[in-house]
C-alpha positions in Angstrom: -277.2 80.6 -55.7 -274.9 83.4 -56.7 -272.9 85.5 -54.4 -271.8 89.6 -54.6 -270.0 89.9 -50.8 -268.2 88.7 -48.5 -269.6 88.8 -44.9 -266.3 88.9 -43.3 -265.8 92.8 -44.7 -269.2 94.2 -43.0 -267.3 96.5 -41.2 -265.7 98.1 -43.9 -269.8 99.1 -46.0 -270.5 100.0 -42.1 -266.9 102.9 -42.1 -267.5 104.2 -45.6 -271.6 104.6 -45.1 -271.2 105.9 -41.8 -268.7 108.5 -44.0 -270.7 109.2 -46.7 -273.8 110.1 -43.5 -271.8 112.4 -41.6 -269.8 114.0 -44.7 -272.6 114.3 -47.2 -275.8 114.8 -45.1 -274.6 118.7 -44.0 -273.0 119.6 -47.2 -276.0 118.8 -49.0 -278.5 120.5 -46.2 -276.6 123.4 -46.9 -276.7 123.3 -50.5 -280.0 122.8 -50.4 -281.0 125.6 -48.6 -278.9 127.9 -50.7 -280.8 126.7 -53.9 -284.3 127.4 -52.5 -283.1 130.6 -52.0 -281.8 131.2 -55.5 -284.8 129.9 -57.0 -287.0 132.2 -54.7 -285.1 135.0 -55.5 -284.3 134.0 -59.3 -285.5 130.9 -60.9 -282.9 129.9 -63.4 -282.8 126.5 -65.3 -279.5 125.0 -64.0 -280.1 125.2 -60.7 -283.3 123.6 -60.7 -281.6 120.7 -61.9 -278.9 121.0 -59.1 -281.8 120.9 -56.7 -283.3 118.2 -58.2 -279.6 116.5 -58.0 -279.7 117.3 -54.4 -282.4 116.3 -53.3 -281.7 112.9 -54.7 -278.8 113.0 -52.7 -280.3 113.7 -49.4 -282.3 110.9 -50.7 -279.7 108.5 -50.7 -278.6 109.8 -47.6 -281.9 109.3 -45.3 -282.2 105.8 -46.3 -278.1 105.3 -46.2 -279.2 104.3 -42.3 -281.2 101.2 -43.5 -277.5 100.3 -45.4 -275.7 100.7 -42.4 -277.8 98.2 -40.4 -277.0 96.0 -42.6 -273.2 96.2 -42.6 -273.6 96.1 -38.5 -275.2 93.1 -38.6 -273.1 91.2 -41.0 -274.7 91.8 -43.9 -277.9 90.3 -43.1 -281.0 91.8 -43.6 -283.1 91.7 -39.9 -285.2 94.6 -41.0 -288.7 94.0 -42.3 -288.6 92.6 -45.9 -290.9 95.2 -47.1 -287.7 97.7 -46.4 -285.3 95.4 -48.4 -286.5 96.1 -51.6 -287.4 99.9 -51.1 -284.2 100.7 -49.6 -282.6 99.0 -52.2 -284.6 101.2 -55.3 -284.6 103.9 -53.8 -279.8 103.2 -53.4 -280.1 102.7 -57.0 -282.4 105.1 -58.2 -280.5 108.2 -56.9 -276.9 106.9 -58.3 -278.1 106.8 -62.0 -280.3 110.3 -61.2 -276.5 111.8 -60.4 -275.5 110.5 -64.0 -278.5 112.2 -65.6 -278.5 115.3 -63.5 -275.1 116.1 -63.9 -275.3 115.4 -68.3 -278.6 117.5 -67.9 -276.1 120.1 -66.1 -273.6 120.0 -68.8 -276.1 120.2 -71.9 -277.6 123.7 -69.9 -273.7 125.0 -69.3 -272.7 124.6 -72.8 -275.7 126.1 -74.5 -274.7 129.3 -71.9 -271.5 129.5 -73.1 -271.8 128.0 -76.9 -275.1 130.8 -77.4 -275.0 132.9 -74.6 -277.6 135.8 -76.6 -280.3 133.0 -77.3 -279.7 131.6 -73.8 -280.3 134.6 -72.1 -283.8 135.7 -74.1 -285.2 132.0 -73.6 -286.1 131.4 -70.0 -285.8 127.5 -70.1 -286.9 127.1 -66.4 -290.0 124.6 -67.6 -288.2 123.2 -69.9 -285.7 122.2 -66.9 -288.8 120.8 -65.2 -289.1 118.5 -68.2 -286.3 117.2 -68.2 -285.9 116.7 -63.8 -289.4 115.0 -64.5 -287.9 112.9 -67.5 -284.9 112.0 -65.5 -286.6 110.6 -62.2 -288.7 108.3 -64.2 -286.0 106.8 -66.1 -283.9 106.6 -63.2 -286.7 104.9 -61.1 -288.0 102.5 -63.9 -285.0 100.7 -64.5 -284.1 100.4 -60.9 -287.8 98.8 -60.0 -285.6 95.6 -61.5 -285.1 95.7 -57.4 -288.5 94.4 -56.9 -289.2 92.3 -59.7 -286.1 90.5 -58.2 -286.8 90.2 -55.2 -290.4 88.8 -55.4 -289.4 87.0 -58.9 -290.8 83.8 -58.1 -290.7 82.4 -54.4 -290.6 86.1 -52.3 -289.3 84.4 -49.0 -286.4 82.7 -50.7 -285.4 85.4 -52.8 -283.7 86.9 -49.9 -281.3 84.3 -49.8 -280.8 81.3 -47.0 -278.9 83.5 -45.2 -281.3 86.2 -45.3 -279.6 89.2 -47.0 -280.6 91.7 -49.3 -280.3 92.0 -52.7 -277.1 90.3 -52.7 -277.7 86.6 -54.0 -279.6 85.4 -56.1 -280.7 82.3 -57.8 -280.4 81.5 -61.7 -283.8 82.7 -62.7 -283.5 85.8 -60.9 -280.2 86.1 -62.7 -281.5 86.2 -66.0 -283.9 88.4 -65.6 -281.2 91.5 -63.7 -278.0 90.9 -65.7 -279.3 92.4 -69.2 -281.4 94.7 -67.4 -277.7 95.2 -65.5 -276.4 95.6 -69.0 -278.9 98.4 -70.4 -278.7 100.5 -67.0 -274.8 100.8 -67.8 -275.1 101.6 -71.8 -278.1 103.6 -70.9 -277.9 105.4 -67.1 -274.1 105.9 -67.6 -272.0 105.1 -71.2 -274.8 107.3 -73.0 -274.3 111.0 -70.5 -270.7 110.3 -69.7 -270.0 110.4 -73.8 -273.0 113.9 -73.9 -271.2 114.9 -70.6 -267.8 114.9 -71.8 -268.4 116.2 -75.4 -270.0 119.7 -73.0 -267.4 120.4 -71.4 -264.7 119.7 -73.8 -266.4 122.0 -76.0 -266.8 124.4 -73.3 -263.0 124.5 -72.7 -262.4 124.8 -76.6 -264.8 128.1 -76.2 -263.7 129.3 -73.2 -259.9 129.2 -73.6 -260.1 131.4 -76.9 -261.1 134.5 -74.7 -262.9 133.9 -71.3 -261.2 135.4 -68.1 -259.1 133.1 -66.0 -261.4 133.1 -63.2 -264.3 131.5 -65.4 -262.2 129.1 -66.9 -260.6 127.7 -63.5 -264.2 127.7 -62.4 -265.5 125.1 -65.3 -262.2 123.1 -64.6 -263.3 122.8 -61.4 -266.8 121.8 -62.4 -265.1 119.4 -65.2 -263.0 117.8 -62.6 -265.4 117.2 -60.2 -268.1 115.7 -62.8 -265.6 113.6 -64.2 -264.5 112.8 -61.2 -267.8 110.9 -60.0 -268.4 109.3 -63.4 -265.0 107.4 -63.7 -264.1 106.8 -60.0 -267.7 107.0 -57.9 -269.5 105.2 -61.2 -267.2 103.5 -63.7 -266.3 100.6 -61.4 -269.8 100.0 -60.7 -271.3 100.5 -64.1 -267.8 97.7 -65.7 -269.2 95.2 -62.5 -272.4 95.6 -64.9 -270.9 94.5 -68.2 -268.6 91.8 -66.5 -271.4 90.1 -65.3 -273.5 90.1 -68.7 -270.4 88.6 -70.0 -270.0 86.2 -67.4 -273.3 84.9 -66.3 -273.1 85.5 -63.1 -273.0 88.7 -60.8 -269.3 89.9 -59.9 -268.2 88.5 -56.0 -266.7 92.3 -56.0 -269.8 94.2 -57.7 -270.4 95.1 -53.6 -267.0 96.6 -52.8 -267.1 98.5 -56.1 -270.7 99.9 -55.0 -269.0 101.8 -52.4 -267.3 104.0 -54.6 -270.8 105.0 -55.9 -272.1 106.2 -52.5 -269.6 108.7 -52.4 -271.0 110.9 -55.0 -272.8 112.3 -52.2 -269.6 113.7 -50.7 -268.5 115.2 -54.2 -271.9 116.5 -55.8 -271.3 119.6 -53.3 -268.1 120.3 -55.3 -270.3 120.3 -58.6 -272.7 122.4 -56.9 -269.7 124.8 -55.7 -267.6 125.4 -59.4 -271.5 125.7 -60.9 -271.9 129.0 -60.3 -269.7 132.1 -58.6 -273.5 133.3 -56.8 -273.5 129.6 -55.2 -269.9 130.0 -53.9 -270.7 133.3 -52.3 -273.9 132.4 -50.9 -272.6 129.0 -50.0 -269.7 130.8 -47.7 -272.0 133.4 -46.5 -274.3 130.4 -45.2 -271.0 128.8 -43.9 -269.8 131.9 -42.2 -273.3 132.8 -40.2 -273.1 128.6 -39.3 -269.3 129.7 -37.9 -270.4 132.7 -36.1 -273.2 131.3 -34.2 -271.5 128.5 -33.3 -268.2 130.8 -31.8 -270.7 132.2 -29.1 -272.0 129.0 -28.1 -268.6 127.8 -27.7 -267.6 130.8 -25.7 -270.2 130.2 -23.3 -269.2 126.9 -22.9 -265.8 127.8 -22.1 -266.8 130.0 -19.7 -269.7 128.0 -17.5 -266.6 125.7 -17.1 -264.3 128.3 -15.7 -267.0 129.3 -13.3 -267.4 125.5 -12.3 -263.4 125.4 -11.8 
């Protein structure tokens, strides 16, 4: 029986989920509300695939809860069994749908800037539906390696003597996830990291022979995010893959390294912020009314308590 964790660290999945909850669950409420309201107002291709990347976010997040039970009770899975699997897909799924998402994102930039006259006369908003479609089923095929797993062989001892999740497993299980393991990191990640990067470096070629300053600090910001949440949020994760294949035998710190990959909930929003100047200003105007109506609230407070004094 193969190992990934170490019990003795619960508390530290429990700090950075319960994080990644209260962090990335209003930032991505927020930005979800603003894109409805482009969309309704405007349709354009590139934000129906940041809706689509939020959306898998707040999946993440919704079912981030069943994750934090687990860390609180040691890393033990006391939920129903049914929920192990699922919760476990659906943690996967929406970390390799931020990989394709954001490539998707840099493919539709670049063609803006690269051929901004054909862009312009080709509405590509179905074609974007495509490709969202296109990008939750690869995402979500490869990840159902969660279930075949988990119910490869004997179901109740899958889960481990000590009754976890998805975090030992025997040698037949092992040879079935570590090239599938393999292919999700070649696939899900080496493959739109190498599309991802070749964008926006050819974006920057374009831009700095005559865009404005404010347009080209705005894809830096973009570029810095998105690298940002391939190399630090998903390269650990995505290397744990290809030291296993090599090994045999699924990395004792592939769990610690996981952690990194939750927090692409808490840096998507920057993506979704240096996308577009319209989503900043929307985005503050959203934050400001938030502010205001809050201020009045708090005022009232204040003074029911001075009354009271």
């Amino acid at each position: 029986m193969a190992a990934s964790f170490s019990p003795s660290n619960h508390w530290l999945f429990f700090s950075v989920y319960l994080f990644v909850f209260l962090v990335g669950l209003p930032l991505n409420l927020m930005a979800l509300v603003v894109f409805v309201g482009k969309l309704r107002r405007r349709p354009v291709a590139v934000d129906l695939l940041l809706l689509n990347l939020t959306l898998s976010d707040l999946l993440l997040l919704l079912f981030l809860p069943f994750r934090m039970v687990e860390a609180a009770c040691g890393m033990r899975w006391l939920l129903p069994f049914i929920l192990c699997p699922l919760s476990g897909f659906l943690f996967f799924t929406t970390i390799y749908l931020t990989s394709l998402f954001l490539t998707a994102v840099s493919i539709e930039r670049f063609l803006s800037v690269a051929y901004p006259l054909w862009y312009k006369t080709r509405p590509r908003l179905a074609q974007a539906a495509v490709v969202c479609g296109i990008c939750w089923f690869l995402a979500s095929a490869h990840c159902s390696v969660v279930y075949v797993t988990e119910y490869w062989g004997n179901a109740t001892y899958s889960q481990g003597t000590n009754g976890t999740c998805y975090l030992e497993f025997r040698e037949d299980q092992l040879a079935v996830l570590l090239p599938v393991r393999l292919e999700m990191a070649v696939v899900l990640f080496m493959v739109p990291l190498c599309i991802t990067s070749y964008c926006y470096s050819r974006m920057m070629w374009i831009l700095s022979r005559g865009a404005s300053r404010r347009r080209r600090k705005r894809v830096m910001g973009l570029l810095a995010a998105t690298l940002l949440i391939f190399f630090v949020c998903f390269g650990p994760y995505n290397m744990s893959h290809v030291v296993g294949y090599v090994r045999g035998e699924s990395p004792s710190w592939r769990s610690y390294v996981l952690l990194f990959s939750t927090l692409n909930s808490c840096i998507d929003p920057l993506v979704f912020y240096f996308s577009s100047s319209k989503f900043q200003a929307e985005f503050q105007q959203l934050l400001g009314r938030l502010t205001r109506g809050c201020v009045p609230w708090t005022q009232e407070a204040s003074i029911i308590r001075r009354r009271r004094d």
